[in-house]
VEXVEX-670811 format. One record per residue (C-alpha): residue in one letter; y, x, z. Coordinates in steps of 0.1 Angstrom, whole numbers. Layout:
N
(site A; (Y; X; Z))
...
END
This chain:
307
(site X; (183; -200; 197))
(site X; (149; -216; 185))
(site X; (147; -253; 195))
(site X; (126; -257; 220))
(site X; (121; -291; 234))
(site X; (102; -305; 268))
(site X; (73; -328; 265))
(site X; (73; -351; 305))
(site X; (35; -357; 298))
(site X; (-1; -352; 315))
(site X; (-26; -345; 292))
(site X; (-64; -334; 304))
(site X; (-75; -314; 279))
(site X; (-52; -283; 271))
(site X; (-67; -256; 239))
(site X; (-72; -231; 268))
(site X; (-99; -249; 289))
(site X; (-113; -257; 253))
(site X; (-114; -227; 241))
(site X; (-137; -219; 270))
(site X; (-164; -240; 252))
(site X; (-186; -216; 230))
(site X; (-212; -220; 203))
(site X; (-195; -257; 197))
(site X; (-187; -273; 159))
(site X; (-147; -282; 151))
(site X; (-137; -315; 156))
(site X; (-109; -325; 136))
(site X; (-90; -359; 147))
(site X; (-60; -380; 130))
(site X; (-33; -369; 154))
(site X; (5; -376; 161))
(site X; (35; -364; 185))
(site X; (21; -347; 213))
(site X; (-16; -348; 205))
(site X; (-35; -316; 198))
(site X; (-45; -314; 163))
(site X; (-80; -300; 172))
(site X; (-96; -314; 199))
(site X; (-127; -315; 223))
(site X; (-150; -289; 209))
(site X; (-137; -255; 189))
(site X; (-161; -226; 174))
(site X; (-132; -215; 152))
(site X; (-130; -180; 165))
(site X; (-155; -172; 143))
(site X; (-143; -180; 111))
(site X; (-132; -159; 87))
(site X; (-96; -155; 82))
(site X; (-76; -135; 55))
(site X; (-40; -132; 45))
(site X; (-23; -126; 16))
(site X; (8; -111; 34))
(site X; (6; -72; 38))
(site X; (33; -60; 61))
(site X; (20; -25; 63))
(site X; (30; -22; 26))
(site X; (68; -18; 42))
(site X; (56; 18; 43))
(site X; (50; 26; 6))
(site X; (88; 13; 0))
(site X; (99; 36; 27))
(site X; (85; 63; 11))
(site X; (94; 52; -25))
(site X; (126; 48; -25))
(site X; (150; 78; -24))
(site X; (186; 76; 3))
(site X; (204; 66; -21))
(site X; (184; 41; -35))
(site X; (175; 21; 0))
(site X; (213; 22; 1))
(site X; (213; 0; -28))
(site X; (182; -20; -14))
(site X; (198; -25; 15))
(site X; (226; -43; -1))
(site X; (203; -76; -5))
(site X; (185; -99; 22))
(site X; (158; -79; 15))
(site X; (174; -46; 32))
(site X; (170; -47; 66))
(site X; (129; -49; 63))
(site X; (135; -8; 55))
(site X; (144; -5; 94))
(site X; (108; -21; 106))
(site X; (81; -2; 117))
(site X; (50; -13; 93))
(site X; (24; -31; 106))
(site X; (-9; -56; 101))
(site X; (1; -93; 109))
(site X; (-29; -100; 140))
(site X; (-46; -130; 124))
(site X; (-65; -136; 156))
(site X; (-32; -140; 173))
(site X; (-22; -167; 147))
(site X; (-54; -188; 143))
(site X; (-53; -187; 187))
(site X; (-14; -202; 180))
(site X; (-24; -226; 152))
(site X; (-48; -239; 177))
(site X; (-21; -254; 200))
(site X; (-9; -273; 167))
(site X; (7; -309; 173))
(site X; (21; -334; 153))
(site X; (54; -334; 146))
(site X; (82; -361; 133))
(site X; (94; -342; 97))
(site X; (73; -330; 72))
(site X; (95; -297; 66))
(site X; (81; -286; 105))
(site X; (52; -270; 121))
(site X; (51; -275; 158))
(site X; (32; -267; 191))
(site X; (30; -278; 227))
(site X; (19; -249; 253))
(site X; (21; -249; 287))
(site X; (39; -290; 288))
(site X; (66; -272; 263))
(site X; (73; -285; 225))
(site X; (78; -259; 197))
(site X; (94; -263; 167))
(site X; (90; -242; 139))
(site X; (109; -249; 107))
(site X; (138; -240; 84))
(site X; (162; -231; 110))
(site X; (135; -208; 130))
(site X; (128; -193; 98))
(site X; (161; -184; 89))
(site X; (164; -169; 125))
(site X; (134; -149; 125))
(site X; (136; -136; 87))
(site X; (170; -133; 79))
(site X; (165; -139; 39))
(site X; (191; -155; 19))
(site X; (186; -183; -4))
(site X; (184; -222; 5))
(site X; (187; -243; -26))
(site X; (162; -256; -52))
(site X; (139; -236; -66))
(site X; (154; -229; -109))
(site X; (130; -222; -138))
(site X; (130; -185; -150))
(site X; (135; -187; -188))
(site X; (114; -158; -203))
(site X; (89; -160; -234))
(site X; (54; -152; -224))
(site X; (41; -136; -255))
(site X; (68; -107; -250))
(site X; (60; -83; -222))
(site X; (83; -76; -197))
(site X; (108; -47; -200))
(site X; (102; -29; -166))
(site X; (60; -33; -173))
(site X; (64; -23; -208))
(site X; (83; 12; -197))
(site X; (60; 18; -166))
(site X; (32; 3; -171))
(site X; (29; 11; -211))
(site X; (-11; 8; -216))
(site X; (-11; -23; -195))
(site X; (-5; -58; -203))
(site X; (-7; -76; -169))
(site X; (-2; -58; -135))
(site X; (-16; -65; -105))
(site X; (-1; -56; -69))
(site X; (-28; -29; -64))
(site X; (-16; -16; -99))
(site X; (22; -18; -85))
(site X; (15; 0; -53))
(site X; (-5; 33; -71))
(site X; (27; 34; -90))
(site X; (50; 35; -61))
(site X; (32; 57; -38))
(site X; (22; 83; -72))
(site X; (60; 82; -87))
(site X; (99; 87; -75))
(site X; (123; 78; -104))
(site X; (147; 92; -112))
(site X; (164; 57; -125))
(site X; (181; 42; -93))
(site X; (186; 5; -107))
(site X; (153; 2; -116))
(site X; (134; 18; -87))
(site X; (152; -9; -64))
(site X; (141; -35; -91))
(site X; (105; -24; -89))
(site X; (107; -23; -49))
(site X; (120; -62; -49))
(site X; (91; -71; -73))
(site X; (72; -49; -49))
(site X; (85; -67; -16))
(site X; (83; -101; -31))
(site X; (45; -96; -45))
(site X; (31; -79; -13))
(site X; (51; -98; 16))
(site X; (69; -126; 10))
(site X; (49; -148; -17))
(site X; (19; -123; -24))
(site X; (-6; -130; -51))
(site X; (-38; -114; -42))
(site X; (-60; -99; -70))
(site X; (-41; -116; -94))
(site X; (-15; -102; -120))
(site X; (18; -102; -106))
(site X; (33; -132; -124))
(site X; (58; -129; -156))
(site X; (85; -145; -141))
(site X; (85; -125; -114))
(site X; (91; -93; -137))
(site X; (116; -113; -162))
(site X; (135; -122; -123))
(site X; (136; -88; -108))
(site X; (152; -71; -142))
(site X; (184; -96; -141))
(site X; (199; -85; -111))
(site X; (220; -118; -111))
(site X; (194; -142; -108))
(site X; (168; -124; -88))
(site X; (201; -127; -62))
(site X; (208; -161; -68))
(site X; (169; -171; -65))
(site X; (160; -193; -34))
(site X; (135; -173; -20))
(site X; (135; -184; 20))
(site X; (132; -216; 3))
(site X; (103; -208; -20))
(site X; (87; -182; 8))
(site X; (95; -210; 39))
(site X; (78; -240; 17))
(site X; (46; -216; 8))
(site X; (41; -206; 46))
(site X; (43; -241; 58))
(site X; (19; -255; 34))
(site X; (-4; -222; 41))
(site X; (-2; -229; 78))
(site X; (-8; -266; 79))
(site X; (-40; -262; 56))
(site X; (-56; -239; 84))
(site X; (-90; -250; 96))
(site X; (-92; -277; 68))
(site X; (-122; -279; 39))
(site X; (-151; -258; 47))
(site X; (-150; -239; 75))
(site X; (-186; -218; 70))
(site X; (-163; -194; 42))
(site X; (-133; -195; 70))
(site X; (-96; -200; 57))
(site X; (-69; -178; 38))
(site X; (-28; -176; 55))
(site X; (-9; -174; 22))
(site X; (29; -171; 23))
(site X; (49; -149; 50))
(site X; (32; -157; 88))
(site X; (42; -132; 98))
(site X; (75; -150; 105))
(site X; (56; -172; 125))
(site X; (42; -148; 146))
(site X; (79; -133; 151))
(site X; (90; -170; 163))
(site X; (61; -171; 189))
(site X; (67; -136; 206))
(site X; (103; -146; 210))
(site X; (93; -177; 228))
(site X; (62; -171; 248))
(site X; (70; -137; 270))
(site X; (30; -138; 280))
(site X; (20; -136; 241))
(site X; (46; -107; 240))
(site X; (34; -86; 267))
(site X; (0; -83; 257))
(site X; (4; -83; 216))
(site X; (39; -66; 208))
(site X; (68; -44; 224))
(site X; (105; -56; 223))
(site X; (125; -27; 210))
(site X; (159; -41; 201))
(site X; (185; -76; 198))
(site X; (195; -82; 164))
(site X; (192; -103; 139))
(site X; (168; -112; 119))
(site X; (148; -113; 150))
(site X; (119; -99; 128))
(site X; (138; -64; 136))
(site X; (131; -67; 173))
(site X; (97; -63; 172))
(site X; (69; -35; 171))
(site X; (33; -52; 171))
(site X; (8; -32; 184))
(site X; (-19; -17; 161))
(site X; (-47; -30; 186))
(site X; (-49; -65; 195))
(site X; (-59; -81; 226))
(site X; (-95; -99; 224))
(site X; (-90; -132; 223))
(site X; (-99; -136; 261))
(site X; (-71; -115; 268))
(site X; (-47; -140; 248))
(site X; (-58; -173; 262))
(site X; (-57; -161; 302))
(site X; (-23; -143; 295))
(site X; (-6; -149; 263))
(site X; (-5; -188; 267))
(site X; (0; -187; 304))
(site X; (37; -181; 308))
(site X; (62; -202; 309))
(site X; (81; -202; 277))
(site X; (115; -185; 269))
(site X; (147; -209; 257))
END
């Protein structure tokens, strides 16, 4: 159960009746507990937002990866992500969420007040919503640079970096034959695209020395390493300049997961509920064509909130 926590406040000024102000410059204000972290006038609809995070790439490792090598997939935290339905995380639906933003007391939390109603989102959420394995400190990956990477040099023989584009032309053009190392390909895969993606960049050597020792690619922390890199991603939103608009790095989709579960009007109008398991990120099928963003502040943000 997410913590959910009950604010006995007024306040006069709620996001929705500001977000009915148009053609209006962002304000940003030094806020604490219980104060909106954007306040009085908001234009931010119009910025530009990108993410890193591609959630529709679930579908080239669907395809990839032959029955009896998802079985083996399957066997890590990573495994039950094979059972989603693809899709594109709704930035629009994020940025109208991040715009409810309120202080919080810990630094390792994110947290929102809607409708009179405080939410938390933080390591415990995450864990709930994601399902990944791995809590503890983040270890050094011992590998020497000047070498290239086994699984690169095999695969990618005329290449001495890789980039995620590169990785994906390989996975949707190929089926190997090699079942060990087409589920180590699909983790660098997974890890690259969706949970800490690099975008346009080479896919980093560590990454490629981890995913070919099966041992510590288990043994890495990565709802730790993903969990710290959404945070930080999230609370940068609408800072610096605004004019080139802002970038979600990380996983938010697990964010978005966490707000469906808790706000039933957000649900209705953005996703469908199609199971009860855990992670909770299985029980969800987002619909390929979001709501304009009228359509989310009358009815997504209206309804009281779920416990």
């Amino acid at each position: 159960m997410f913590s959910i926590f009950y604010i006995f406040i007024d306040f006069v000024n709620t996001c929705l009746h500001l977000f009915g102000s148009k053609n209006l410059d962002l304000v940003f204000v030094s806020f604490s507990e219980n104060d909106y972290f954007i306040q009085e006038r908001l234009d931010s609809f119009h910025v530009r937002i990108q993410e890193r995070c591609k959630m529709e790439n679930l579908a080239i490792l669907q395809e990839f990866l032959t029955d009896s090598q998802k079985s083996l997939f399957q066997e890590s935290s990573f495994g039950p992500y094979l059972d989603m339905q693809p899709f594109k995380v709704p930035l629009q639906t994020i940025h109208s969420l991040l715009m409810y933003r309120v202080g919080s007391r810990y630094e390792e939390e994110i947290c929102f007040k809607i409708n009179d109603t405080f939410l938390r989102f933080s390591l415990e959420e995450f864990a709930v919503v994601t399902g990944l394995d791995g809590w503890g400190d983040k270890f050094n990956v011992d590998f020497n640079p000047k070498v290239t990477p086994r699984l690169v040099k095999k695969y990618f023989p005329k290449q001495s970096a890789v980039t995620n584009a590169d990785s994906k032309h390989f996975l949707v053009d190929h089926t190997l034959e090699d079942d060990d190392d087409a589920v180590k390909l699909a983790n660098i895969f997974f890890v690259d695209s969706i949970l800490i993606p690099t975008r346009g960049r080479s896919i980093p050597s560590y990454l490629w020395y981890l995913g070919d020792d099966e041992s510590s690619f288990s043994l890495y922390p990565w709802a730790r390493v993903c969990f710290d890199e959404t945070l930080k991603s999230l609370k940068s939103a609408f800072q610096g300049n605004l004019n080139t608009g802002y970038e979600l790095c990380g996983f938010p989709a697990s964010l978005l997961i966490f707000a469906l579960e808790c706000l039933p009007g957000l649900a209705a109008v953005t996703a469908s509920k199609v199971g009860d398991e855990m992670p909770k990120i299985l029980n969800w099928k987002v619909k390929k064509y979001q709501p304009h963003l009228s359509t989310l502040l009358s009815n997504g943000f209206s309804k009281s909130v779920s416990s």
